[in-house]
N, C-alpha and C positions, 0 to 999 in steps of 0.2 A: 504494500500500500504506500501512497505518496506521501511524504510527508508535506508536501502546497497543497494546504486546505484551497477544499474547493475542486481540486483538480480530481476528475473520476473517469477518467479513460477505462475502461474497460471493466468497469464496477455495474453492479443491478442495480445503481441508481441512475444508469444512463437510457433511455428505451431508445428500441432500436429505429433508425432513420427511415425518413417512406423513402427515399430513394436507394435505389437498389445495387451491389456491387454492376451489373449489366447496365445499370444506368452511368454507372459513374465509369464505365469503360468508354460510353460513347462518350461523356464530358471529354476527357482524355481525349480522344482522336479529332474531339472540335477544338482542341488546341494544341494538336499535333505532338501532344505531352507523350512519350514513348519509353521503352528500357535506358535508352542514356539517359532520360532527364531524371531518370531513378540513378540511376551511376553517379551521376553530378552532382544529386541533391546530397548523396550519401558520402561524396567526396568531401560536399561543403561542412560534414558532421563536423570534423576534426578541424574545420577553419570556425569554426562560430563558437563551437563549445566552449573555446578562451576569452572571448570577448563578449560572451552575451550579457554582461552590465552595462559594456561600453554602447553596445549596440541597442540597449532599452535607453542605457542616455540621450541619444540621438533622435529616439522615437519619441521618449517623454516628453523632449524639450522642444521637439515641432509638434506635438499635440499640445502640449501646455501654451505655447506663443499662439495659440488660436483659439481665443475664446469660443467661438463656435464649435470644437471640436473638445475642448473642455469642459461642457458644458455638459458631455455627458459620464463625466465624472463628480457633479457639484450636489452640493444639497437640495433639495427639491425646498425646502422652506427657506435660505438663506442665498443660494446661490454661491456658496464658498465653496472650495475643492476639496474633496475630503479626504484627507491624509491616509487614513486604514484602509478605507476599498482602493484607492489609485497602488498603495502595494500591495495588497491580496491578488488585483487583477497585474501587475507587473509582475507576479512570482508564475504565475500562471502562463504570461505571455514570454516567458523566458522559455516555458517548459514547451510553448508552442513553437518556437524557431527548434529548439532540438527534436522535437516532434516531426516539425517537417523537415528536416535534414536526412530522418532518419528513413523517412518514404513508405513506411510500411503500409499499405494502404491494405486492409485485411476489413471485415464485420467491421470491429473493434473502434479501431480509427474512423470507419463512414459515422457510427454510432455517433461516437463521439465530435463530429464535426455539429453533426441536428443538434445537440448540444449546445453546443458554442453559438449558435444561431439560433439558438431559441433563448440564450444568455443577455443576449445583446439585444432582443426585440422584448416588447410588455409581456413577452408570455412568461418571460424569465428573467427577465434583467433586475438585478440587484438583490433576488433570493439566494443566489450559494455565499453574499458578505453579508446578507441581511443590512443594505446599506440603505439610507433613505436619497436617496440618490433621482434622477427623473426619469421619470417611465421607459425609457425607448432611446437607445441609438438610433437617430435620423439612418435611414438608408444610406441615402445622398453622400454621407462623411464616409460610412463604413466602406461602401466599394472603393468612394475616390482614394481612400488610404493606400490600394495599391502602388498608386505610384511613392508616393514618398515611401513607404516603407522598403519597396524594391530599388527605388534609386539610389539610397542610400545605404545599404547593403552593402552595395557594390565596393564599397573601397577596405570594408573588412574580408570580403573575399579573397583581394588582392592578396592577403597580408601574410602569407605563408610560402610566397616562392613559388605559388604552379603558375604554368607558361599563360599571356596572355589570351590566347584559346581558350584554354580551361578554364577557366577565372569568366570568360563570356559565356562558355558553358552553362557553369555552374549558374551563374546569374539568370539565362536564359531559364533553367529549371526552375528556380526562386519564383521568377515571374510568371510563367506555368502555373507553378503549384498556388497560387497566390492568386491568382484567378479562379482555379477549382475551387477552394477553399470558401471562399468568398460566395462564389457561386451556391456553392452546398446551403452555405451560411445566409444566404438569401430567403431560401424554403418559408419561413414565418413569416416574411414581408410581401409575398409574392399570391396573390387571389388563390383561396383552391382551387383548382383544375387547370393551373393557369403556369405551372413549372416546367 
């Protein structure tokens, strides 16, 4: 069991996702995600697992320089940030870059992304910190976030010596899998019948 409360990858508190491993294969091919972007994600383990404080610093501090993207970390009565849920979900979001490095996409992993997507939307948001926090991640934030968070990746990638190919590689997969993810993580904001 984990010790980052909160975090239940592969626990009977997770139920399981309506989208299907045969669904999430086609996701994959509409983003031409394939066996190398699993190679590379898996290469990137051993480049992130060093630096992933440095790497949530980077995130923290361009979500926090945006109020509107801060805002769904604040208190729903004050508006102030709240210090214990911004690190219960940073301990979390650390355990999600090794998560996805790690590429295992199995039941387990699909489970656990409806999860996180149902974390981030009113259906779930703010019960695994019991934090008084505002209803709902805007959509709008939560996709745009691809880019920042995959752009700036990119130079802790660099940072172990593999050839500039690899390092785009690797990146390449990041931005991939960061898409699916996302995507998956959509399910709760998305009309039923409508995914």
């Amino acid at each position: 069991m984990s010790t980052i409360p909160g975090y239940t990858l592969g626990t009977a508190s997770v139920s399981r996702s309506p989208i299907t491993l045969v669904d999430f294969d086609q996701m994959k091919a509409s983003t031409l995600f394939g066996e190398d972007d699993v190679k590379y994600l898996r290469l990137s383990h051993d480049v992130v697992k060093d630096s992933i404080e440095e790497i949530l610093d980077v995130w923290y501090g361009f979500v926090g320089s945006q109020p509107h993207l801060l805002a769904s970390f604040t208190g729903k009565a004050d508006g102030k940030p709240l210090g214990e849920y911004l690190g219960g979900v940073r301990k979390r979001f650390g355990q999600w870059i090794l998560d996805t490095a790690r590429a295992e996409y199995d039941q387990k992993w699909l489970d656990y992304q409806h999860e996180i997507g149902l974390r981030h939307h009113r259906a779930k948001k703010n019960k695994t910190d019991g934090a008084p926090s505002t209803d709902i991640v805007p959509f709008r934030n939560l996709f745009a976030l691809i880019f920042p968070v995959t752009f700036t990746l990119r130079p802790f990638l660099a940072r172990k010596g593999h050839s500039s190919e690899d390092v785009d590689k690797m990146h390449a997969a990041w931005v991939k899998s960061c898409l699916l993810q996302l995507t998956l993580w959509s399910y709760p904001y998305v009309r039923e019948g409508d995914f």
